[in-house]
N, C-alpha and C positions, 0 to 999 in steps of 0.2 A: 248544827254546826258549831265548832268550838269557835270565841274568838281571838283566830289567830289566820294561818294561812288555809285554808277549804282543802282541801284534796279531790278530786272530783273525779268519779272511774264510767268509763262508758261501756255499755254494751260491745264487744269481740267487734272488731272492725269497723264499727261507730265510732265518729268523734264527736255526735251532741246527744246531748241529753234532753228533755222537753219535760214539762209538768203542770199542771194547774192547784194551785193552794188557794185558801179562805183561811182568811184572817192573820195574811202573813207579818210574822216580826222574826227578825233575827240582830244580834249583838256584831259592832263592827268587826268585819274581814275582811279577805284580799284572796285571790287565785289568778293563777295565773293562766287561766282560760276568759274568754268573754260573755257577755251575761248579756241576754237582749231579754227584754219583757212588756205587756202589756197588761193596761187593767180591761177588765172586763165588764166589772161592776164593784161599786167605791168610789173612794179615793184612798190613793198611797202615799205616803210622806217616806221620801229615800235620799239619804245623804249620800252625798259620790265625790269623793275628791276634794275634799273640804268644802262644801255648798251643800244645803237642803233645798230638793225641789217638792211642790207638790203633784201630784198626778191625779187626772180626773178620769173616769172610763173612758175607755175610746184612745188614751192617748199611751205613746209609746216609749221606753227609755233604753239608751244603750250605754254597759259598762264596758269601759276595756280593759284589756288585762293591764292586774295587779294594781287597778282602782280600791283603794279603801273604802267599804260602803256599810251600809243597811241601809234597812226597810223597817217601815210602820206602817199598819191598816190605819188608819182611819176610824172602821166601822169593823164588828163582828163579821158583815155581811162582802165585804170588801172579798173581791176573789180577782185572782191576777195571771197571768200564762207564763212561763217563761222558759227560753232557751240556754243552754249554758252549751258552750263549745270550745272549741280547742282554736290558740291564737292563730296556730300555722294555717287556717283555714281563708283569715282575711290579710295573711302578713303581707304579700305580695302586691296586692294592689292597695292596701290601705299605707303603705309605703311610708312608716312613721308617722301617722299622721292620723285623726281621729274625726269626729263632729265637734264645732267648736260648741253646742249646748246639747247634752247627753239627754235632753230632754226632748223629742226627735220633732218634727215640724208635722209629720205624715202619722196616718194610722197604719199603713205600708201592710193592709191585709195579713195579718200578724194570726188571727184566728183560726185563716186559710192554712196558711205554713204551718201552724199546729197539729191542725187533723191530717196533715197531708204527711208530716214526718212521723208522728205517732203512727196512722196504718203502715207505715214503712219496716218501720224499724219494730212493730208489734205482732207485724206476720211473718215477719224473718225471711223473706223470699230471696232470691239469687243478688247480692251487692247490694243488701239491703243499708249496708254502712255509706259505701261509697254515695250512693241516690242521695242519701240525708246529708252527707257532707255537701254535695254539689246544691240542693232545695237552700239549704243556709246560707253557701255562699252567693248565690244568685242572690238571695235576699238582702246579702250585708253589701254588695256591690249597688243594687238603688237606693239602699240607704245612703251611700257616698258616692254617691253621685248627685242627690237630691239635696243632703244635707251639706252646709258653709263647712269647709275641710278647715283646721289647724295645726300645725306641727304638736306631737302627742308629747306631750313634756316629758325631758328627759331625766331619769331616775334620781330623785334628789334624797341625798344620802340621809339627809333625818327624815323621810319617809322609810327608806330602808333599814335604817336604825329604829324607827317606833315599830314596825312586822318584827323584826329580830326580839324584840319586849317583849311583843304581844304574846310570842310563843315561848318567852321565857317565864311570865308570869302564867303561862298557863300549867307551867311542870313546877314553879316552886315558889309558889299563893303566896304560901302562908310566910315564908321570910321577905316579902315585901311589904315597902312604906312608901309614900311620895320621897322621901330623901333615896332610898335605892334605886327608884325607876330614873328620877331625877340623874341619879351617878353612873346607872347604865347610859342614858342618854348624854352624857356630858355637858349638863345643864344645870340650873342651879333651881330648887325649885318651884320657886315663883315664876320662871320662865316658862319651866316644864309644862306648870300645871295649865297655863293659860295655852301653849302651844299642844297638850294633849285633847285638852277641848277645843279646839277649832280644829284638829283636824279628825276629831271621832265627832264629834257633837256631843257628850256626855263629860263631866268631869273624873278624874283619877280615880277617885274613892269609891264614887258610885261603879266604878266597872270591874275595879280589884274586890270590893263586898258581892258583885253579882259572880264571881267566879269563886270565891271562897263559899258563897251558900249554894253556889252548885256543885261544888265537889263536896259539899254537909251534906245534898240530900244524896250523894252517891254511894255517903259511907255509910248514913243511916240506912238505906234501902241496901245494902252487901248483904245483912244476914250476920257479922261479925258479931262477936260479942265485946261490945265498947259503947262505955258509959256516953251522954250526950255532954260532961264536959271534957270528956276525952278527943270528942267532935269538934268542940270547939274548939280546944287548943291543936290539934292537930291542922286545922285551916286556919289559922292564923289571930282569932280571936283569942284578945285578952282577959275580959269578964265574960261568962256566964249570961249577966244580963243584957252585955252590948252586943251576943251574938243571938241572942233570943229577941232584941227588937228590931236587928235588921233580917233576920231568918227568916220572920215573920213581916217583913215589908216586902219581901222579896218571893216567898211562896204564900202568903196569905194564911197560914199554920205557926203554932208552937213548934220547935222539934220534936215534942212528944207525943203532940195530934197529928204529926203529917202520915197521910195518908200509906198505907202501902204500897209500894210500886209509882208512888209519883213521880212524873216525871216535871222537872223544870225547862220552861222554854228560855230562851235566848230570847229576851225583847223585854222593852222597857216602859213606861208609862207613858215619857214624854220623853223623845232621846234629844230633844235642843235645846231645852232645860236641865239647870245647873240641880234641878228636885235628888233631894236621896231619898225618895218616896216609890220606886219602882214597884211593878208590880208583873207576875208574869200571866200571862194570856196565851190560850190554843191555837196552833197554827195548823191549818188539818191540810194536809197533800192530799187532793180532792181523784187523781189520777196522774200515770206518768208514763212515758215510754217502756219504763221495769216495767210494767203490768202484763 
């Protein structure tokens, strides 16, 4: 997933989506559907909403829409479930209003409601969509009912303003610097920089060089005929050397060793440190309702 706003498509008459991954990492986003998950086995490190929690197997976390997040394994071994669905499913009774710790109190049988929505929605039988919407909603209704309610914070414009960024630097890298993200956001930036990091977990640079060496390996892996300093100046690097030693902190490759077909994940070393030392790691979708 890019980071910027998710787009997320369901199955014809489905409004959730279900899946199990190992070793998940992905780079901050936002959607504006809702995200429930559990570990399985690990532990998970997931920022939401400017706060890192950690997660131990067994335990359960709910996003809601238009929450800025990631995730981090832990461990190689780390495997996790999760639901992603449509907001109009809990709008009515969650009535503005959310779990006051996204980090959920209950294991609320999350393993169950997996197998049970996967044969659903994987055998296709008559309201196959409808069944799975009503299986989630029944589930997110004991959650709030269970969980301490809060009024769900009302849209604050430089969170609106930082998504509006996110998807701008993702179509035009290479002409940004902290003074432009800084002017987009009407900040100065000293401000920015420390307001960008408390609300991604990661600083400015480290997340503009993870988006510049993933559209490097996009261009190298096209098939084009374009030189590797031609790669670099086109994402936004000024030396040759300064885009070959962060290329290389970032896919663990020269541009000239990397692989064919590699692909670069979305995740970071350490996403609560200020490190420009990232590194990307396998995220394998273990199974999903697609299947």
């Amino acid at each position: 997933m890019n980071a910027k706003r998710e787009q997320w498509s369901y199955l014809p008459n489905a409004k959730v989506w279900a899946g199990r991954f190992k070793n998940s990492h992905n780079a901050p986003h936002w959607h504006y559907d809702c995200e429930l998950l559990f570990v399985e086995n690990g532990e998970l490190g997931v920022f939401c909403n400017g706060k890192f929690y950690t997660m131990h197997a067994g335990q359960a976390f709910f996003i809601n829409s238009e929450q800025v997040h990631y995730m981090h394994a832990k461990s190689p071994d780390t495997v996790i479930t999760m639901f992603v669905f449509d907001y109009g499913l809990i709008k009515s009774f969650a009535n503005g209003t959310t779990p006051d710790c996204p980090l959920l109190s209950e294991k609320y049988n999350l393993r169950g409601l997996y197998d049970e929505i996967k044969e659903q929605l994987s055998a296709g039988q008559k309201f196959y969509g409808e069944y799975s919407s009503c299986l989630i909603t029944m589930k997110m209704i004991e959650i709030f009912r269970t969980e301490h309610l809060v009024p769900k914070e009302k849209r604050v414009r430089t969170v609106e303003r930082l998504k509006l960024l996110l998807t701008d630097i993702d179509e035009k890298f290479e002409f940004y610097d902290l003074k432009t993200a800084a002017d987009f956001m009407g900040m100065n930036p000293a401000y920015f920089s420390r307001l960008f990091h408390k609300l991604t977990g990661i600083n400015f640079s480290q997340y503009l060089n993870y988006v510049r060496c993933r559209k490097a390996v996009e261009l190298l892996n096209s098939g084009q005929d374009i030189s590797i300093t031609e790669v670099a100046f086109k994402c936004g690097f000024e030396t040759i050397r300064n885009f070959n030693l962060i290329f290389k902190a970032f896919t663990g490759y020269t541009p000239k060793s990397l692989p064919k077909d590699f692909v670069m994940n979305e995740s970071f070393t350490s996403l609560n440190e200020t490190s420009h030392n990232p590194t990307s790691v396998e995220c394998e979708l273990l199974e999903s309702t697609d299947d």
